[in-house]
C-alpha positions in Angstrom: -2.1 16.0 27.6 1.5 16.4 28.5 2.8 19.5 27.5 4.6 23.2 29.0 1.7 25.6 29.7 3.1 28.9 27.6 3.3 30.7 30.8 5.4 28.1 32.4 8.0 28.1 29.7 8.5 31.9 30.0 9.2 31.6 33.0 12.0 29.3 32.5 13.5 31.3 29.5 13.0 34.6 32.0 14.9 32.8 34.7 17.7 31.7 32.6 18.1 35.0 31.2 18.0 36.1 35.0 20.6 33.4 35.9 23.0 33.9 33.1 23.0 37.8 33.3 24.0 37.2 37.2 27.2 35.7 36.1 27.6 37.4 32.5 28.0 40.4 34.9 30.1 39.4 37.1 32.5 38.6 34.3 31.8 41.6 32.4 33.1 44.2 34.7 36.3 41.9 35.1 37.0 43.0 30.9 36.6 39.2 30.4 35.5 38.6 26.2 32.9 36.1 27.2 30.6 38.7 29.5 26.9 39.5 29.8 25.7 38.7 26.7 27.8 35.5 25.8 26.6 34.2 29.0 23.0 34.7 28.7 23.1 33.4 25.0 24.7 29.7 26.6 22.5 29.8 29.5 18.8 30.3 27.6 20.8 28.3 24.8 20.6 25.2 26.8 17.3 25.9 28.6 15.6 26.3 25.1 17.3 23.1 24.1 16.1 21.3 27.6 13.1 22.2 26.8 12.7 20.9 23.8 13.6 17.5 25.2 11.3 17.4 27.6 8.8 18.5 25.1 10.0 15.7 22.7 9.8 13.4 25.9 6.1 14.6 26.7 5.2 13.7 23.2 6.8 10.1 23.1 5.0 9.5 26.6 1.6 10.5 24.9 1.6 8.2 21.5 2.5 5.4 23.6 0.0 5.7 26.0 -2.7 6.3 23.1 -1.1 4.0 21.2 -0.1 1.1 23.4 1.6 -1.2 20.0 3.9 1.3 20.3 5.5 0.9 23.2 8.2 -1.7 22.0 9.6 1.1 19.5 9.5 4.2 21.5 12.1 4.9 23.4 13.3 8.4 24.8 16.1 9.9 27.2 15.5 12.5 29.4 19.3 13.1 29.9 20.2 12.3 26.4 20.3 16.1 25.1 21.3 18.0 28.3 24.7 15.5 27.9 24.8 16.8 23.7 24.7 20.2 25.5 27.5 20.1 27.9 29.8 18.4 25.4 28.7 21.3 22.9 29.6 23.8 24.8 33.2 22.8 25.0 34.1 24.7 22.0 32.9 28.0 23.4 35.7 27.8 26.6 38.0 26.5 24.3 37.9 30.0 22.6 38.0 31.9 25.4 41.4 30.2 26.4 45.1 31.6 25.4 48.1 29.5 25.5 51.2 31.0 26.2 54.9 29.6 26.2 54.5 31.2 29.6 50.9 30.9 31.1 47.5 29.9 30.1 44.5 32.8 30.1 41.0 32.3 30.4 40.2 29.2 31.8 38.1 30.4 34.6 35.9 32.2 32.1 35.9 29.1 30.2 34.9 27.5 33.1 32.4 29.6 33.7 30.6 29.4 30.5 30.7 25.4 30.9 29.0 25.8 34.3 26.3 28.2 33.1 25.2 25.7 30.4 24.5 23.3 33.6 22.8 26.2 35.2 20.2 26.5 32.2 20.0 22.9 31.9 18.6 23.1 35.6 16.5 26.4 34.6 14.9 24.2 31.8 14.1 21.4 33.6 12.2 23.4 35.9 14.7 23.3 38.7 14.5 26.8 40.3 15.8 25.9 43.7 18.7 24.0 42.1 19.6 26.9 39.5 19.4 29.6 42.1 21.7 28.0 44.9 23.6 27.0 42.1 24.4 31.1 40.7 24.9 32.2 44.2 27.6 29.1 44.6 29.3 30.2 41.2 29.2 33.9 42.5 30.8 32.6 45.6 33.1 30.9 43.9 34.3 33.7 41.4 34.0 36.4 43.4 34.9 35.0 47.1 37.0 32.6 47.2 40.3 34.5 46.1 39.8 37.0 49.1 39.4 34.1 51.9 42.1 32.2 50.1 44.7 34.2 49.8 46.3 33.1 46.1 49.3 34.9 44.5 47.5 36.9 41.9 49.9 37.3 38.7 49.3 40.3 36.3 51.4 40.4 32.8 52.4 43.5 31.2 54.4 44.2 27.7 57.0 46.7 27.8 58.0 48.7 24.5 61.5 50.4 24.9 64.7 51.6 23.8 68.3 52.1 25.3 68.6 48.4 26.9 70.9 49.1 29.5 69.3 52.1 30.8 65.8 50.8 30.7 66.7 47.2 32.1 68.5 48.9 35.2 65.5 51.2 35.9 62.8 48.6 35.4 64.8 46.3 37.9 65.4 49.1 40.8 61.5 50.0 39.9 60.2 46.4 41.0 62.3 46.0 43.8 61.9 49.7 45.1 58.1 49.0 44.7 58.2 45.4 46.0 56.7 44.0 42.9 58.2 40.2 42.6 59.1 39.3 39.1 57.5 35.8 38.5 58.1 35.7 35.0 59.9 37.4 32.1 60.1 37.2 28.1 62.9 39.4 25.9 62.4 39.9 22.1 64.0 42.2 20.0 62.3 44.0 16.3 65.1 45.1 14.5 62.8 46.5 11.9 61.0 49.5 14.0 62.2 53.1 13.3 64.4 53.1 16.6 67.2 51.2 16.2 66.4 47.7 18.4 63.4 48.7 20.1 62.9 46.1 22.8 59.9 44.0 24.5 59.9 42.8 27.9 57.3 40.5 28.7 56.8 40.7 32.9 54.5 38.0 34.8 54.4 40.5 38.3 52.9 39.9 41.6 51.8 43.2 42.7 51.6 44.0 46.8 48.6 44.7 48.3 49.0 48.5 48.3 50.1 49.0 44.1 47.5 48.3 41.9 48.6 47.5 37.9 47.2 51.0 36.7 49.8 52.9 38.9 52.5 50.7 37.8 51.5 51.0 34.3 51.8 54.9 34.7 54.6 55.3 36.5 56.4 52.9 34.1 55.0 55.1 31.2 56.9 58.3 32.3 60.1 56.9 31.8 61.5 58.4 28.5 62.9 55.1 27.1 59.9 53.4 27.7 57.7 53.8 24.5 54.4 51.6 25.5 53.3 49.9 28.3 50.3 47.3 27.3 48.7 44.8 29.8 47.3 41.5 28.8 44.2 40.2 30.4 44.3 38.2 33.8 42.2 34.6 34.5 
C-alpha cells in the first residue's frame, strides 16, 4: 500500500517547524512583523499541504493499479499543489510590504516568507538534504551577504518639532557634524496641534559606521524644539 508511515510524517512536520523557526528567528530579532511564528505557520503550512498531495497521489497510484479500467480517467500531478502554494503565498509578502512616495519596506521579509513556503514544500516532499542546505543558504543570504557586500544601509526617522528655523539649522549642523549623509527628506506641516505649526521632517539617513540610529535618536531627542523622534522600520 502506498501511504506516509505516521512516524515519517512527523518528522517532516518536526523539520518544517525546525526549518521555519531557523529563519522566523532570524527575522524576529530584526523587529520585522512577519517573525517566528508567521514563518513557521507558512513553512508547516505548505509541508502539510505537500503532503497531502502526495498522499492524494499515493491513493490515485493505488485504485489504478487495483483497478486497471481506471487508468484512462485517473490522472494526478505531483507539482500541481506545491505551484497553488507558492502562488498562495503571494498575498502574505504583499502585506508585509509598505509603499512610500519615498521608499518601499519589507520586501526582503516578503521575500523571505515566499522562500520559506519553497523550503516546506522541500520538507514535505521528503527532501531533507535539499531543505537544510537550502535554510543555511537563506541564513547566508539574510544575514551575510550585507557585511561582504558592503551596501549603503538607509535608516528613516520622523522628526516632531517646533521653531522651524532653529530646529532646521541645528538638525543640518547635527548631520554634517556627525557625518550622517541625508539621502532623503519629507516636510509637512499640522496646523491643528496645540503648538502653533508643529513640524515633521521625514529623513532617509546613511549612518557611518561608528553612530548607530539609537544614539542619533537620543541625541536628537534632547534638543528642546524637538518634540518626538520616531523611527520607521528598515528592509
Amino acid at each position: 500500500m502506498f501511504e506516509l508511515e505516521y512516524g515519517e510524517i512527523m518528522l517532516r512536520l518536526v523539520m518544517a517547524v525546525v526549518f521555519g523557526s531557523i529563519i522566523g528567528y532570524e527575522r524576529e530579532i530584526r523587529g520585522h512583523d512577519a517573525g517566528l511564528r508567521t514563518h513557521i505557520l507558512v513553512c508547516v503550512g505548505a509541508c502539510i499541504i505537500t503532503l497531502v498531495q502526495l498522499q492524494v497521489t499515493y491513493n490515485t497510484i493505488e485504485m489504478a493499479l487495483n483497478e486497471p479500467s481506471l487508468n484512462q480517467v485517473l490522472n494526478t500531478d505531483m507539482t500541481r499543489m506545491p505551484a497553488q502554494i507558492i502562488s498562495g503565498i503571494g498575498f502574505l509578502g504583499a502585506g508585509t510590504i509598505i509603499v512610500t512616495r519615498k521608499s518601499v519596506v519589507g520586501l526582503t521579509t516578503a521575500a523571505s516568507i515566499w522562500t520559506i513556503a519553497g523550503l516546506g514544500i522541500a520538507v514535505g516532499m521528503g527532501s531533507y538534504f535539499l531543505a537544510l542546505m537550502s535554510s543555511l543558504i537563506i541564513l547566508l543570504i539574510l544575514r551575510v551577504i550585507k557585511k561582504i557586500f558592503r551596501v549603503q544601509t538607509s535608516k528613516r526617522i520622523e522628526i516632531y518639532y517646533i521653531n522651524r528655523e532653529e530646529t532646521k539649522k541645528f538638525l543640518t549642523n547635527y548631520f554634517a557634524n556627525m557625518n550622517i549623509n541625508i539621502l532623503g527628506l519629507d516636510y509637512s506641516v499640522n496646523t491643528k496641534s496645540a503648538e502653533k505649526n508643529s513640524y515633521i521632517n521625514l529623513y532617509t539617513i546613511s549612518l557611518p559606521d561608528t553612530k548607530s540610529i539609537a544614539s542619533v535618536v537620543e541625541d536628537l531627542s534632547e534638543f528642546e524644539y524637538i518634540h518626538r523622534v520616531h523611527t520607521l522600520r528598515e528592509n
